[in-house]
OpenMM code with the backbone's topology and positions (N, CA, C; nanometers):
from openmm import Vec3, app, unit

residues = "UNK UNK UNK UNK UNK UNK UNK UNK UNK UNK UNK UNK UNK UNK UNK UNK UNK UNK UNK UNK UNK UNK UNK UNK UNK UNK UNK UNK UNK UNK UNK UNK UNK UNK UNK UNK UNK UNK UNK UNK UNK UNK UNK UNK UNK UNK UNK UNK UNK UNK UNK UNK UNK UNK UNK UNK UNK UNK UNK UNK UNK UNK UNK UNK UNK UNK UNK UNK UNK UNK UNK UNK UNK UNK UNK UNK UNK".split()
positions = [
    Vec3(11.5601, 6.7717, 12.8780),
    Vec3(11.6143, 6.8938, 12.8217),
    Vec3(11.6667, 6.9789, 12.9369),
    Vec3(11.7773, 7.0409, 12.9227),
    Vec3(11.8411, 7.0901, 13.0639),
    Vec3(11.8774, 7.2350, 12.9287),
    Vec3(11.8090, 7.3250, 13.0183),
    Vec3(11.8129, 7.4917, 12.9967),
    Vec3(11.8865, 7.5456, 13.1008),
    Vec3(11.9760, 7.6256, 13.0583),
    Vec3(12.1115, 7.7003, 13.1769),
    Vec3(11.9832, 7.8487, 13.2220),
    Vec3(12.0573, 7.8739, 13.3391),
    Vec3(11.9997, 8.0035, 13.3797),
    Vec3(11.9516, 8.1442, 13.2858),
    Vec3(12.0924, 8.1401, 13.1787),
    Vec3(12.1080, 8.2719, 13.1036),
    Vec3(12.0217, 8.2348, 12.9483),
    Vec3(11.9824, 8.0924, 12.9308),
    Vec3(11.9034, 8.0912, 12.8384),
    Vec3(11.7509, 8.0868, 12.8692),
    Vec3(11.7226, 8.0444, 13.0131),
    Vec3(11.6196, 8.0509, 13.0905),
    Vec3(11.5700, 8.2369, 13.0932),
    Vec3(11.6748, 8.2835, 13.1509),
    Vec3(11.6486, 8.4600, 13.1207),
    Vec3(11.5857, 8.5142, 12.9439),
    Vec3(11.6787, 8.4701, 12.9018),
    Vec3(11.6498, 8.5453, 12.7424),
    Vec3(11.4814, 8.4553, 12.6985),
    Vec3(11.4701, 8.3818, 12.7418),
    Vec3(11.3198, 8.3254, 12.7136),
    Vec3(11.2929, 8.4298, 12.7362),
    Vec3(11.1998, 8.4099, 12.8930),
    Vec3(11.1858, 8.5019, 12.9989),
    Vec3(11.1510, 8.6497, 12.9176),
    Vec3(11.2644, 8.6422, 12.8800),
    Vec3(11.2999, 8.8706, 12.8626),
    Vec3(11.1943, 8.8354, 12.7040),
    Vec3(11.2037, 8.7163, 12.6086),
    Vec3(11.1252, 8.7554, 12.4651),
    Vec3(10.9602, 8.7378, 12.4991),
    Vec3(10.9080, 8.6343, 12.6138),
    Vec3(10.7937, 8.6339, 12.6314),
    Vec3(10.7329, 8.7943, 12.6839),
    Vec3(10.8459, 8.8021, 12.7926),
    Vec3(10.7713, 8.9512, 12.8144),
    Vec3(10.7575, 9.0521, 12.7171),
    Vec3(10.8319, 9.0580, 12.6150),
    Vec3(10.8398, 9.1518, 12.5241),
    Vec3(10.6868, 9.1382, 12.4329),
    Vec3(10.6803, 8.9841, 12.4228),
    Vec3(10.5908, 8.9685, 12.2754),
    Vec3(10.4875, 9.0037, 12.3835),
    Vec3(10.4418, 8.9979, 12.5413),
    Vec3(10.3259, 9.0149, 12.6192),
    Vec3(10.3083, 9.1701, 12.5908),
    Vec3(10.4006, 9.2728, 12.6149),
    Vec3(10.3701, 9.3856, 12.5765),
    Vec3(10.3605, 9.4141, 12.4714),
    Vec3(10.3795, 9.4302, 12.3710),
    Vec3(10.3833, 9.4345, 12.2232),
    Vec3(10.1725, 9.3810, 12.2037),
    Vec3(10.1974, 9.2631, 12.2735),
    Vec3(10.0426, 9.2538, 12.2977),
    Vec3(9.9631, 9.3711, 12.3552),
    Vec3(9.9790, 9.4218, 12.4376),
    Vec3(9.9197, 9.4995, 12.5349),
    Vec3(9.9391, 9.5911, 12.4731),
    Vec3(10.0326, 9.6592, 12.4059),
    Vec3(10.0287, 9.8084, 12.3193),
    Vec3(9.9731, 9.7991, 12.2258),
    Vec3(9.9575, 9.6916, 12.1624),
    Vec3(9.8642, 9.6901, 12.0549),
    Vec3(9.7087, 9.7149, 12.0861),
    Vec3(9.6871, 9.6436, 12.1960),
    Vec3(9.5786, 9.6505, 12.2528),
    Vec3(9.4802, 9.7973, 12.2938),
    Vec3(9.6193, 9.8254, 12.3169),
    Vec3(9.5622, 9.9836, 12.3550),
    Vec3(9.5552, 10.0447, 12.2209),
    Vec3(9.6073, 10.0487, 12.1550),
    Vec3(9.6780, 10.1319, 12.0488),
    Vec3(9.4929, 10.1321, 11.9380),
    Vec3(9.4958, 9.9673, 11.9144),
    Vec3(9.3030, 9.9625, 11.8600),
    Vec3(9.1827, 10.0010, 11.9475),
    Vec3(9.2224, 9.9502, 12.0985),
    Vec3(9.1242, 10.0763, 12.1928),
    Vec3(9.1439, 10.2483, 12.1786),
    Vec3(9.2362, 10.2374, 12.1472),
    Vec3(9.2354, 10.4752, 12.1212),
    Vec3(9.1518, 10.5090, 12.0371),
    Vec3(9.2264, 10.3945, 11.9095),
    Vec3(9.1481, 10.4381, 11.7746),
    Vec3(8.9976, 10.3992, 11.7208),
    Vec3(9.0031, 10.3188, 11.8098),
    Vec3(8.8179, 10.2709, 11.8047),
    Vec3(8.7445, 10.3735, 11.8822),
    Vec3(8.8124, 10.4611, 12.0228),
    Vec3(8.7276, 10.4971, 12.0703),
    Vec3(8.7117, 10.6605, 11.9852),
    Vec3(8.7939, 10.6972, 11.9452),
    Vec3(8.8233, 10.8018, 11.8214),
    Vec3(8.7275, 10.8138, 11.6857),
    Vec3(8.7118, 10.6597, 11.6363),
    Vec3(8.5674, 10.6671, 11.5234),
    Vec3(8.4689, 10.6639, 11.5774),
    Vec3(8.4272, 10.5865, 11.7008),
    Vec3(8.3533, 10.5717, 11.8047),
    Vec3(8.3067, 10.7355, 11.7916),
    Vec3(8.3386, 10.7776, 11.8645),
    Vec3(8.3083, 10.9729, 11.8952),
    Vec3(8.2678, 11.0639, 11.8011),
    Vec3(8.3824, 10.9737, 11.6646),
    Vec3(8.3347, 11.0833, 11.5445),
    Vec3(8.2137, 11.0569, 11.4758),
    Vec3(8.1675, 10.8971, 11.5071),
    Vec3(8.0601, 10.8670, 11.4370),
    Vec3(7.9401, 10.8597, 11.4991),
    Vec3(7.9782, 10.9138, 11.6260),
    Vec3(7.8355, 10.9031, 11.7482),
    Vec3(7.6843, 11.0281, 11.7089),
    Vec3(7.5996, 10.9730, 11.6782),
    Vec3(7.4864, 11.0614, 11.6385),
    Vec3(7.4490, 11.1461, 11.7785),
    Vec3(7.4722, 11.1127, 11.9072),
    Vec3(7.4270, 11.1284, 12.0345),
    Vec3(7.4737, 11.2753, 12.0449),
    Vec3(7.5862, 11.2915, 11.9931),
    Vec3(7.6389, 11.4581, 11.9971),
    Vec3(7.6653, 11.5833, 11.9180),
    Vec3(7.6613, 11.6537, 11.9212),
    Vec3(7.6754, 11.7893, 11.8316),
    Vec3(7.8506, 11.7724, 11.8177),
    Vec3(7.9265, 11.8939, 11.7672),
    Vec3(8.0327, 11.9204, 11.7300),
    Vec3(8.0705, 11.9244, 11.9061),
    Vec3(8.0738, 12.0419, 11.9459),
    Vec3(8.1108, 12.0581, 12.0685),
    Vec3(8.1608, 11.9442, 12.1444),
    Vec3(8.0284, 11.8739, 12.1851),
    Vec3(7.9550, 11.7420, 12.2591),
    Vec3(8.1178, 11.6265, 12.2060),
    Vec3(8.1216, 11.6235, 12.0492),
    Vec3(8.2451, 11.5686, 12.0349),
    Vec3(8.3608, 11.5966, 12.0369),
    Vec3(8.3930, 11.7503, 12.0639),
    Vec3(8.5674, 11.7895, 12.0582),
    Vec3(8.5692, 11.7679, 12.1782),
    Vec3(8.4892, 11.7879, 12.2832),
    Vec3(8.5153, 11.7419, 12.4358),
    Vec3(8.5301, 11.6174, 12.4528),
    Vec3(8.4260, 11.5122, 12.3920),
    Vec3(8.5232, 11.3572, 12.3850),
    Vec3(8.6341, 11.3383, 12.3242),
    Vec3(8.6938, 11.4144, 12.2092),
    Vec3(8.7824, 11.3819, 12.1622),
    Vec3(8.8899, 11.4614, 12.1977),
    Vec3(8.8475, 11.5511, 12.3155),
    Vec3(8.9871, 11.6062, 12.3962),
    Vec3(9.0250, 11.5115, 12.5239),
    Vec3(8.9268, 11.4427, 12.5985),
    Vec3(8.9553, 11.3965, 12.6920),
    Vec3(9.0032, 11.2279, 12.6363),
    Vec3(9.0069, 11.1763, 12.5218),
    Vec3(9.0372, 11.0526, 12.4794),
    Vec3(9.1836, 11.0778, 12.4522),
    Vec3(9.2368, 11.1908, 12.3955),
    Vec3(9.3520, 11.2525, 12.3595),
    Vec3(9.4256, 11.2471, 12.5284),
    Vec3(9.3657, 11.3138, 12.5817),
    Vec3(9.4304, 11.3769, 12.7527),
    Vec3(9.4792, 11.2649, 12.7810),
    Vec3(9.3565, 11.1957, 12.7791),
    Vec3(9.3727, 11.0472, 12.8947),
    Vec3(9.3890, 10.9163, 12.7854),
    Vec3(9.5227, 10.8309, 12.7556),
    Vec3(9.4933, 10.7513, 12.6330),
    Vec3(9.4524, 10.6495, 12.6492),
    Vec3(9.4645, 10.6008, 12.7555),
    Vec3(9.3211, 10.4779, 12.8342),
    Vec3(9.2321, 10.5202, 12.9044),
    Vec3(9.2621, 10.5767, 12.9510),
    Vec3(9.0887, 10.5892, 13.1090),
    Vec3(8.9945, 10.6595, 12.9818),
    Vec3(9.0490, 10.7454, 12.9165),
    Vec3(8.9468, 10.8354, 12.8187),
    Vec3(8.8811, 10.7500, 12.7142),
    Vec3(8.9100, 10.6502, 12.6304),
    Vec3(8.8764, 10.5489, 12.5912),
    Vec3(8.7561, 10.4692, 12.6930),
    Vec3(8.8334, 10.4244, 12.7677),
    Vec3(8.7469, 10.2839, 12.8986),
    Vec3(8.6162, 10.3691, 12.9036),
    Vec3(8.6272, 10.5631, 12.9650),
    Vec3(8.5040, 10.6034, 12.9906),
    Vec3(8.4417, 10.6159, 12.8526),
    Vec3(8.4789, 10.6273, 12.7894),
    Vec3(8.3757, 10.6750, 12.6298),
    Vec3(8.2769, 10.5342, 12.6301),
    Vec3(8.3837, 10.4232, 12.6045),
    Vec3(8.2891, 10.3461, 12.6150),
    Vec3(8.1685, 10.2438, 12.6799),
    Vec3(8.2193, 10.3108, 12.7792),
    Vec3(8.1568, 10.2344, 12.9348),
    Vec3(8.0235, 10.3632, 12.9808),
    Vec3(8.0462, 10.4946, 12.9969),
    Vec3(7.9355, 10.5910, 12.9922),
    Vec3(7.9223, 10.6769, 12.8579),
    Vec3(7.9972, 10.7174, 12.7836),
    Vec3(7.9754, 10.7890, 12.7100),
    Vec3(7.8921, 10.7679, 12.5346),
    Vec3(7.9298, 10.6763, 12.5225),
    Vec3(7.8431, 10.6337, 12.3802),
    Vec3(7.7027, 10.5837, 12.3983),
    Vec3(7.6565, 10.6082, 12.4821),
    Vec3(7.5061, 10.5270, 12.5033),
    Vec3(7.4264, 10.6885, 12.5771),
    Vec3(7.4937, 10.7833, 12.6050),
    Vec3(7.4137, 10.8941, 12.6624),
    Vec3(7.3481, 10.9621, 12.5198),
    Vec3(7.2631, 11.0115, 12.5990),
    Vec3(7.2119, 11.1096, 12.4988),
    Vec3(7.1944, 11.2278, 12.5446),
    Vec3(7.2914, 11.2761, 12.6183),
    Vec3(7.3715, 11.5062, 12.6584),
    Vec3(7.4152, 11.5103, 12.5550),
    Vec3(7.3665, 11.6435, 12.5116),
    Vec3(7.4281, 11.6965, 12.3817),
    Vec3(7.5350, 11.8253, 12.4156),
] * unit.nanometer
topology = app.Topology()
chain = topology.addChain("A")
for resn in residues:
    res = topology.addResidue(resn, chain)
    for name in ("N", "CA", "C"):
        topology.addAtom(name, app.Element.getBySymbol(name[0]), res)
């Protein structure tokens, strides 16, 4: 099978596309998980959660990664 350069590219350009499309999705169910995550966390008062759910908002990955890496397992109210 002999593929020319410019059909070699347009591969190329749809794999990368469907890779991101991956990756935004990815993020997109990490926001919103970490969002019920917060609202459904017994660990905090109201407060305790508009501050997670301002800094998940601020930051739309790192704020996520930390919720769930330190923040859902503390018990600061």
């Amino acid at each position: 099978m002999n593929i020319s350069a410019a059909e070699g590219q347009q591969v190329g350009a749809w794999v990368m596309l469907v890779a991101l499309a991956l990756v935004g999705i990815a993020l997109v169910v990490l926001f919103v998980a970490a969002l019920v995550s917060v609202v459904r966390s017994d660990n905090y008062r109201a407060g305790g959660k508009a501050v997670w759910i301002l800094l998940v908002l601020a930051f739309p990955f790192l704020g996520p990664v930390v919720w769930f890496v330190w923040g859902k397992d503390s018990t600061f109210q």
